[in-house]
C-alpha positions in Angstrom: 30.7 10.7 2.6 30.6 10.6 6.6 30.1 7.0 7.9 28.8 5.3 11.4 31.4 5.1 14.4 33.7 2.4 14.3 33.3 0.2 17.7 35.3 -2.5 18.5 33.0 -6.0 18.4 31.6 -6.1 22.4 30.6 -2.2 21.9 28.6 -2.9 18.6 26.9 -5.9 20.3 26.1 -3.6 23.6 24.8 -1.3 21.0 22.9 -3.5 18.4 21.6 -5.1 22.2 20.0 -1.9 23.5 18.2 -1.6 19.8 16.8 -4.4 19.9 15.4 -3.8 23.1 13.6 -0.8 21.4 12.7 -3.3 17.8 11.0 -5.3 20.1 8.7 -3.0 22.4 8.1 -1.7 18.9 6.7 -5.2 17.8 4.6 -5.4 20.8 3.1 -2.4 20.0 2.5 -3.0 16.3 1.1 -6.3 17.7 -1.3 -4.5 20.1 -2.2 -2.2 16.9 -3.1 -4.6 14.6 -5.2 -6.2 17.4 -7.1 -3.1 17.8 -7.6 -3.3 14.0 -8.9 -6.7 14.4 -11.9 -5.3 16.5 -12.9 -2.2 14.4 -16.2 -2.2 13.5 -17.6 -1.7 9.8 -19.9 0.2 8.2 -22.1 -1.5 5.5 -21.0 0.0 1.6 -22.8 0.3 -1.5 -22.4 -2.1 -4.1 -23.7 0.0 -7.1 -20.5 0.6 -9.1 -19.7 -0.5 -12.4 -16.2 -0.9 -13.0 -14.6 -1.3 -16.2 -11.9 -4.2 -16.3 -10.3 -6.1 -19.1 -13.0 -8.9 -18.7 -16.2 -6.4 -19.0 -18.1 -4.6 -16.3 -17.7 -6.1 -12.8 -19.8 -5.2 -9.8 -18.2 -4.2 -6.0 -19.2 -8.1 -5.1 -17.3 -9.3 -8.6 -13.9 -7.9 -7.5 -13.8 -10.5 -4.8 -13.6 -13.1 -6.8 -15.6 -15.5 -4.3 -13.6 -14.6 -1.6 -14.9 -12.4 1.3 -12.1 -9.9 2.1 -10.8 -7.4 -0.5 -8.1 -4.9 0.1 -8.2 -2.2 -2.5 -5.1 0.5 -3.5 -7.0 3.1 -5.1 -4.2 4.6 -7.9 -4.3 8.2 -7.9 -6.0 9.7 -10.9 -3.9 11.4 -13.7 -3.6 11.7 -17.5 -1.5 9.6 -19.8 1.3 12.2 -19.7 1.3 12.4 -16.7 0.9 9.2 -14.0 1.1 9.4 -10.3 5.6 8.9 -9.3 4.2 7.6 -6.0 1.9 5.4 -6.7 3.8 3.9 -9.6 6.5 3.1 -7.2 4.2 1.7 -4.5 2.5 -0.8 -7.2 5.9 -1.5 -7.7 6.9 -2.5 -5.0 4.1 -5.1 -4.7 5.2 -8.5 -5.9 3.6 -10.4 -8.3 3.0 -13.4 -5.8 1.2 -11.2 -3.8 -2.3 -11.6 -5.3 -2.0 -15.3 -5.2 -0.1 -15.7 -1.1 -3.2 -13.5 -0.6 -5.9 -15.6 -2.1 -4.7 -18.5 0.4 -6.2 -16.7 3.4 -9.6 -16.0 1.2 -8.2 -12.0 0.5 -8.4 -10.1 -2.7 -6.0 -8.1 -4.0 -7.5 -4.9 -6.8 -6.0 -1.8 -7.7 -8.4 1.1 -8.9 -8.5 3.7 -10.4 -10.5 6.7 -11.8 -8.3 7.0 -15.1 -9.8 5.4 -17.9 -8.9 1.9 -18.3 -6.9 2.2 -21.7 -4.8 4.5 -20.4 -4.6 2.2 -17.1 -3.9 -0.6 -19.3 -1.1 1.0 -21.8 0.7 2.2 -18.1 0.3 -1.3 -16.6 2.4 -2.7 -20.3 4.7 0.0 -19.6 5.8 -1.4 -16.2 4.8 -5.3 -16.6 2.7 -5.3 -13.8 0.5 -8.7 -13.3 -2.0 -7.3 -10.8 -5.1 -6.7 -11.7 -6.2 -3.2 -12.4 -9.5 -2.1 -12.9 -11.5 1.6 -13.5 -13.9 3.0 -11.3 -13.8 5.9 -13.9 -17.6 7.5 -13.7 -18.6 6.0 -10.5 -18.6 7.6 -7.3 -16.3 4.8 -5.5 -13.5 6.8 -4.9 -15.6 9.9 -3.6 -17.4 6.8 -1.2 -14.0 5.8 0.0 -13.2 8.9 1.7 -10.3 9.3 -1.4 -10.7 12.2 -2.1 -8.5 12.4 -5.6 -5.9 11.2 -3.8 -4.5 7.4 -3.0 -5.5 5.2 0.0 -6.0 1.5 0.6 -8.9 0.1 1.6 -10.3 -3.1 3.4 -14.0 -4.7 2.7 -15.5 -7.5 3.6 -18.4 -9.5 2.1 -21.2 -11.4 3.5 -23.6 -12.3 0.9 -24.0 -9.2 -1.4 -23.6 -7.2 1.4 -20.4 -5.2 1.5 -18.8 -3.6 4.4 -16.0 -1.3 4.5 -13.5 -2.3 7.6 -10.3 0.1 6.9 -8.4 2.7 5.5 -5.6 4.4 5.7 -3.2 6.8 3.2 0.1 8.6 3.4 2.7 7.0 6.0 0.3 4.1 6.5 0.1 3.3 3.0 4.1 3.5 2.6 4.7 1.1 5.8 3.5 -1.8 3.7 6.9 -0.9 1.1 9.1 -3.2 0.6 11.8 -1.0 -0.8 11.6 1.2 2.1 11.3 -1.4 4.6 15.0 -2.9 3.2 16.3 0.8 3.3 15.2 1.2 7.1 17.7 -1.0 8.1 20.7 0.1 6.1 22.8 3.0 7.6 21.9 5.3 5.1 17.8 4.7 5.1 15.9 6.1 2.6 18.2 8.8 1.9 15.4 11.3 2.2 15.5 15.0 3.4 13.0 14.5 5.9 14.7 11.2 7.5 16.5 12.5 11.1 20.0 11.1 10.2 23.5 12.0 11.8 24.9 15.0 9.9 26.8 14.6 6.7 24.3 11.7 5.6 23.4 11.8 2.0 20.0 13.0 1.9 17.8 13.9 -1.6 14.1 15.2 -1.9 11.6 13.1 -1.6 9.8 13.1 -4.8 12.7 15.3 -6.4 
C-alpha cells in the first residue's frame, strides 16, 4: 500500500502551514455561507399532515415539541427487505445526544419517513437508534418537501400554527453534516472512495459497493 512522502520535521510544518492557509479561507467561506443561509427567506407550509408515531397521530406543529425550529431528515422510502444503505448510515452517524444539545437552542430533531411505521419501528430495534422516527406514510409531506422519493433535510420554523419552510438541501449537503466522513477527511487515506482525487496507489472502493 503506497504511503505519503516522508519530509523531514521543518518541511512537514511548511507543508501542514500552507494547508492551513487554505482550512482557513475555507472557514471564512463556510462562515459567509451560513450567513447567507441566515438571511433566506421562507415560504409559509401546510400543516395538514397526519403522521403516525409511537405516541398516536401528531400534526406538522406537534413534531416541534413547543419549540419553534425543526430540522427534518426525510428517510428514504423502502420495504422491510430492503432499507435505504445510505440513509441507514447517515442516521447512524447522528448521535444520540444530538436531539437533546439540539433542544437547548429551542431546535427539533425528527426523522420521517414514508414507510409504514412498524416496519420503521422493527429497523429502528434493529440498529438501537433513540431518535425519534415518525411516518408520513399517506400524506403528501414528502411530495411538499420537494423529496421527491428520495432523502433530504429540511429546516421549518413555527410561529404560532403557522409553519414555514426555511431550507433544504440532499446529496453532498446532506453528507457534509457526517461525522464518520468528517474524521476520514483528515486521515491520509479519506474515505477510501473511488470518486475521492487521491495520489495514485491509494486504496480506493465503490462507494455504495
Amino acid at each position: 500500500m503506497e504511503k505519503p512522502t516522508i519530509v523531514s520535521a521543518d518541511e512537514w510544518r511548511l507543508a501542514r502551514d500552507e494547508l492551513l492557509t487554505a482550512e482557513k479561507e475555507l472557514t471564512r467561506a463556510q462562515d459567509a455561507l451560513a450567513a447567507r443561509r441566515r438571511r433566506l427567506p421562507m415560504v409559509r407550509f401546510d400543516t395538514a399532515y397526519a403522521f403516525a408515531t409511537p405516541d398516536g397521530t401528531k400534526s406538522l406543529p406537534d413534531l416541534f415539541e413547543g419549540r419553534n425550529q425543526l430540522v427534518v431528515y426525510q428517510f428514504m422510502k423502502g420495504g422491510a427487505d430492503h432499507i435505504c444503505p445510505g440513509c441507514t448510515h447517515f442516521t447512524d452517524n447522528v448521535p444520540a445526544l444530538a436531539p437533546g444539545l439540539l433542544a437547548g437552542t429551542g431546535v427539533t430533531w425528527v426523522t420521517v419517513s414514508d414507510m409504514p411505521l412498524d416496519v420503521i419501528e422493527a429497523h429502528v430495534a434493529r440498529r438501537g437508534w433513540t431518535l425519534p422516527f415518525v411516518s408520513s406514510l399517506g400524506t403528501s409531506f414528502s411530495d411538499d418537501c420537494g423529496v421527491g422519493g428520495g432523502f433530504q433535510l429540511s429546516v421549518f420554523l413555527r410561529d404560532g400554527e403557522e409553519v414555514y419552510l426555511t431550507y433544504t438541501t440532499g446529496s453532498r449537503g446532506v453528507d457534509r453534516l457526517l461525522f464518520t466522513h468528517n474524521v476520514l477527511d483528515l486521515t491520509p487515506y479519506g474515505r477510501q472512495q473511488d470518486w475521492e482525487d487521491s495520489p495514485p496507489g491509494w486504496p480506493q472502493r465503490p462507494t455504495y459497493g
